[in-house]
C-alpha positions as CSV (number, residue, x, y, z in Angstrom):
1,X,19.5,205.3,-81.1
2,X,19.3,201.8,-80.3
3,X,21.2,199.1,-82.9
4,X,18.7,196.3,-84.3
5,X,20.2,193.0,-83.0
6,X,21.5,190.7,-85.6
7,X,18.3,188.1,-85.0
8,X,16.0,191.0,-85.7
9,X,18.1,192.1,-88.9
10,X,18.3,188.5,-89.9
11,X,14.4,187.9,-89.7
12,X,13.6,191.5,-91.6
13,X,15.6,190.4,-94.9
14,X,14.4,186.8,-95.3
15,X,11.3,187.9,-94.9
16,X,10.5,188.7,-98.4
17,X,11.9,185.7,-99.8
18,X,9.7,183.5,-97.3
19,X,6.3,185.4,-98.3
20,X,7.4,184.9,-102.1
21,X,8.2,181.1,-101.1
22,X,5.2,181.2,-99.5
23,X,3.4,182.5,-102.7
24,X,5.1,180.0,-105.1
25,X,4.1,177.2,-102.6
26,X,0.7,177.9,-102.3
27,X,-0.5,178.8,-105.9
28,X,1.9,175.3,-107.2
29,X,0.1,173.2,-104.8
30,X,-2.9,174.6,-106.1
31,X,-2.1,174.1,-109.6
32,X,-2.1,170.3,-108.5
33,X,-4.3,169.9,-106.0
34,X,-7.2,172.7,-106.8
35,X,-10.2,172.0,-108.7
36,X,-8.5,172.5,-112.5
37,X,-5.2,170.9,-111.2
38,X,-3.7,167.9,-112.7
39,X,-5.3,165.2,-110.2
40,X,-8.4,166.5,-111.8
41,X,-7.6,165.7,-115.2
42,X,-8.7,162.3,-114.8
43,X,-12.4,163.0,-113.7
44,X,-12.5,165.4,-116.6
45,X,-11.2,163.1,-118.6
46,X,-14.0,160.1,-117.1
47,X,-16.9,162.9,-117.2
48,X,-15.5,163.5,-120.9
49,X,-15.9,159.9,-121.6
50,X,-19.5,159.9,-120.4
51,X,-21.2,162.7,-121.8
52,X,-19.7,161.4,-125.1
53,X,-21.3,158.1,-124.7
54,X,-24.6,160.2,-123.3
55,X,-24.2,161.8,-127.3
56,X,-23.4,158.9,-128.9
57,X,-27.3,157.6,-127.5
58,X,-28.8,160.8,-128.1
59,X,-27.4,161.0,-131.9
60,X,-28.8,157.1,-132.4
61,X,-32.2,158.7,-130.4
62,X,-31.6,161.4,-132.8
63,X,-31.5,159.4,-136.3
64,X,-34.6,157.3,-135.3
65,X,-36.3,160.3,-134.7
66,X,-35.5,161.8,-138.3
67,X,-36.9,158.9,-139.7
68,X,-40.0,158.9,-138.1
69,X,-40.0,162.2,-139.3
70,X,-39.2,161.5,-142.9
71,X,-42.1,158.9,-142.8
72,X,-44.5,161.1,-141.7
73,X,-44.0,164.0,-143.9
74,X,-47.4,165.0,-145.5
75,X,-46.3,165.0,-148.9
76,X,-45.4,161.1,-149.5
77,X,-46.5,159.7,-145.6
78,X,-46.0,155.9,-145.0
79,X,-49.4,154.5,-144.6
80,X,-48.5,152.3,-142.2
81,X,-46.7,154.6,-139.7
82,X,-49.5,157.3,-140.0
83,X,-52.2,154.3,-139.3
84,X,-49.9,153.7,-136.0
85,X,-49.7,156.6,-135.0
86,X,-53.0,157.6,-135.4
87,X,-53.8,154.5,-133.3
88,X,-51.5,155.6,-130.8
89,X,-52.6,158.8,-130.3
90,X,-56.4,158.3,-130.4
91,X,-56.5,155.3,-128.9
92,X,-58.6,153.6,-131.7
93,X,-58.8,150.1,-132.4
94,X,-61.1,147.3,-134.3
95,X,-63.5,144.9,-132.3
96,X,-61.7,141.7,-133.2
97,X,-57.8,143.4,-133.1
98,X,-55.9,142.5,-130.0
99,X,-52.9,145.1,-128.9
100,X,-49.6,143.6,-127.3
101,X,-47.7,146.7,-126.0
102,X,-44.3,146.5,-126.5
103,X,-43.1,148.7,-123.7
C-alpha cells in the first residue's frame, strides 16, 4: 500500500477548516452586503422616512375628508356644503352666476 505524501495529507486536514472559513466568509459578507445587510439600513431607513411623510399627507387628506363627512351627515347637513355639492355633481347653476374653478 502506497503512503499518502505529506502535501496530500496536509491538503485533506485543512480542508475542513477552509470550507467552514469559506462558510463564515460568505454568509458575513452577506450579512453586510446582501439585501437586509447593514449597507441597507440606510435605504430602509430613507424609504421609512417617505412613506411616513406619504402618511402624514394621507392622515391631513384623511381629516379633511371626515369633515366633509360630518358636514354632510343627513341628520344636521350644512346647507351650504350640500348646495355645493349638489352643484358639483349635477352640474346646475343660475343664469346670471358665474363659476371660477379653482382647480
Amino acid at each position: 500500500m502506497k503512503k499518502p505524501s505529506p502535501f496530500a495529507n496536509t491538503l485533506r486536514r485543512a480542508a475542513v477548516p477552509a470550507t467552514g472559513l469559506t462558510l463564515m466568509a460568505f454568509f458575513g459578507a452577506y450579512a453586510i452586503l446582501g439585501p437586509n445587510g447593514m449597507f441597507a439600513y440606510g435605504d430602509y431607513r430613507r424609504k421609512l422616512a417617505a412613506h411616513e411623510r406619504d402618511y402624514t399627507a394621507l392622515d391631513q387628506k384623511r381629516t379633511v375628508l371626515r369633515n366633509r363627512v360630518a358636514l354632510l351627515n343627513p341628520d344636521h347637513a350644512n346647507p351650504d356644503m350640500v348646495d355645493e355639492m349638489v352643484r358639483k355633481e349635477l352640474n346646475v347653476t343660475h343664469p346670471d352666476e358665474v363659476i371660477v374653478p379653482l382647480k
